[in-house]
C-alpha positions in Angstrom: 38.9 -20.0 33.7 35.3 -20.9 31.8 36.3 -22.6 28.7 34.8 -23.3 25.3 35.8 -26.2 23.0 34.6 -24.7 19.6 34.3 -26.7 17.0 33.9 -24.6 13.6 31.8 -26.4 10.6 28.0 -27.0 11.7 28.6 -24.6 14.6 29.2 -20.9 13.4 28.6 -22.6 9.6 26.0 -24.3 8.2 26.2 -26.9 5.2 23.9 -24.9 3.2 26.5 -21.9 3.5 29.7 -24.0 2.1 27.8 -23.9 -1.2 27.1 -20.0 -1.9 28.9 -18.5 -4.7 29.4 -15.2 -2.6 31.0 -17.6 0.4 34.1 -15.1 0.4 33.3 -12.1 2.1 36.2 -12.0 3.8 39.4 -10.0 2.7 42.6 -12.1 3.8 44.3 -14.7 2.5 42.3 -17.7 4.5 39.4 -16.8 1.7 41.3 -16.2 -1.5 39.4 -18.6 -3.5 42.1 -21.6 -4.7 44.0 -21.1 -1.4 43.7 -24.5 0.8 42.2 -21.7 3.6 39.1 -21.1 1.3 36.8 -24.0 2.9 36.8 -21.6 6.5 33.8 -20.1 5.8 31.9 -18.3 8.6 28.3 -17.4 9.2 28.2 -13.8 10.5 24.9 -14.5 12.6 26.6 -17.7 14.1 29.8 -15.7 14.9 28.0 -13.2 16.5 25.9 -15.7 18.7 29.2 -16.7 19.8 30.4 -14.2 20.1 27.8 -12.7 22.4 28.1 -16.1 24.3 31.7 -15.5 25.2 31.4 -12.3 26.4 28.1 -12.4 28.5 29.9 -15.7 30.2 33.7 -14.9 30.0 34.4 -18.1 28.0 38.0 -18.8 26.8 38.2 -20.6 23.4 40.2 -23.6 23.0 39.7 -24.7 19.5 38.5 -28.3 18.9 38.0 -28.2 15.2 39.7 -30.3 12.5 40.8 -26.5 11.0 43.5 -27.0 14.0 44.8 -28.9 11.6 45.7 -26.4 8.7 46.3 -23.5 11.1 48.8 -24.4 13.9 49.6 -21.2 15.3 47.7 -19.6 18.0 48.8 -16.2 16.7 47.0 -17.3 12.6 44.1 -18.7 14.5 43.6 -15.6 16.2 44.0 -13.3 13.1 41.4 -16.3 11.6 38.7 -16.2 13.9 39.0 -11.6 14.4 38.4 -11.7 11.0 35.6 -14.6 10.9 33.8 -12.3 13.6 34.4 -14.1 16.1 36.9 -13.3 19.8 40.2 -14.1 18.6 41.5 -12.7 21.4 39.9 -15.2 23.7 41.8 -18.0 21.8 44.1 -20.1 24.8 44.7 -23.1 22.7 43.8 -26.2 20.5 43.1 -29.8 21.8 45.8 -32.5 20.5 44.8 -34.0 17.1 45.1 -37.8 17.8 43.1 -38.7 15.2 40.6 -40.5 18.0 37.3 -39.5 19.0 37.2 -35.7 19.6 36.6 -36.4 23.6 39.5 -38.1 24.1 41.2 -34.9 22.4 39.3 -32.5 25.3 40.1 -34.9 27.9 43.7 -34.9 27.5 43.2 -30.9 27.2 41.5 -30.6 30.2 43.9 -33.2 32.1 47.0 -31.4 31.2 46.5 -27.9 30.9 48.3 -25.4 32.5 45.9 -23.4 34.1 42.7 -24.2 36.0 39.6 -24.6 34.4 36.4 -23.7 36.6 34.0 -24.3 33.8 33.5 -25.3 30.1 31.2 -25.9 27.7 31.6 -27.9 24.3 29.8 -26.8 20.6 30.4 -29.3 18.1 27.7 -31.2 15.7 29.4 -34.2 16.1 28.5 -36.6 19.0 32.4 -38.1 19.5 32.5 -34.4 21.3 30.4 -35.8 24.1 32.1 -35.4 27.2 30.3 -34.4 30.2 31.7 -34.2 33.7 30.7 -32.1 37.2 33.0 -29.4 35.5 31.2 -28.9 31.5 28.7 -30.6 29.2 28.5 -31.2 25.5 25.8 -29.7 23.3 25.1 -30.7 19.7 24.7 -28.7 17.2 23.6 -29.3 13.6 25.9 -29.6 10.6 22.9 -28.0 8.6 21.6 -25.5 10.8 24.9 -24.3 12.8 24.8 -23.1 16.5 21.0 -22.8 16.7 18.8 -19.8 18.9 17.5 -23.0 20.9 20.8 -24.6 21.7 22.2 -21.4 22.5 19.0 -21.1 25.2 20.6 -24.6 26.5 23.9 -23.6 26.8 23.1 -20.4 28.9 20.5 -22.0 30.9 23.8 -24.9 31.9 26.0 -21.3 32.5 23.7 -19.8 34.4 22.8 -23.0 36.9 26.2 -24.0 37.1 28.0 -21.1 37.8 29.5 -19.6 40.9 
């Protein structure tokens, strides 16, 4: 299985974006304004980028992001991200929350998963992510600018070396 470690804010959101007036376009109750769901905001043109990255490379999602910590069900993370834009369906799990740097979090997901992972790639803007073996790679993205055209270029050009 290829695997993604998505992390949400400064990948498929930028910071700009947090502070729109019109943040809400979504109509569930993670976006009610007042609702402690109402800071998962969404960039439709990131979402799509991932989007389009998960299909064209079969990547499974296992979210890394601190929302993990506000919704702990697979099933309301799913629902989350289908209505974020993003593959919900493709959603196989969340890294522990230790509270330690977030590539000790992947680690331990990688070590003790139950089911073999051929590949995987990590998107997060925050370099305690950084964990690179023969298997995946890290790559930054920008808390300001989100999951970028160029980094997107990087990530594929890793997928399309590395793949068998």
């Amino acid at each position: 299985m290829n695997i993604l470690f998505l992390d949400m804010d400064g990948v498929v959101n930028r910071g700009r974006d947090n502070a729109k007036p019109d943040r809400y376009p979504y109509d569930d109750e993670w976006s009610r304004p007042g609702s402690k769901f109402d800071l998962f905001y969404v960039s439709p043109d990131l979402a799509e980028r991932v989007t389009q990255l998960c299909n064209d490379y079969d990547l499974h999602i296992v979210a890394s992001s601190s929302w993990r910590k506000f919704i702990t069900t697979i099933d309301e993370y799913k629902v989350m991200l289908t209505n974020r834009f993003l593959p919900g369906d493709r959603l196989v799990g969340f890294t522990p929350n230790f509270g330690t740097p977030r590539k000790d979090e992947i680690r331990y997901f990688i070590n003790n998963c139950e089911f073999p992972i051929h590949r995987y790639v990590i998107l997060d803007d925050d370099s305690d992510a950084r964990y690179n073996t023969k298997q995946g790679q890290f790559f930054q993205t920008s808390f300001n600018h989100g999951y970028t055209e160029a980094v997107d270029r990087k990530v594929r050009e890793y997928l399309d070396k590395h793949s068998s």
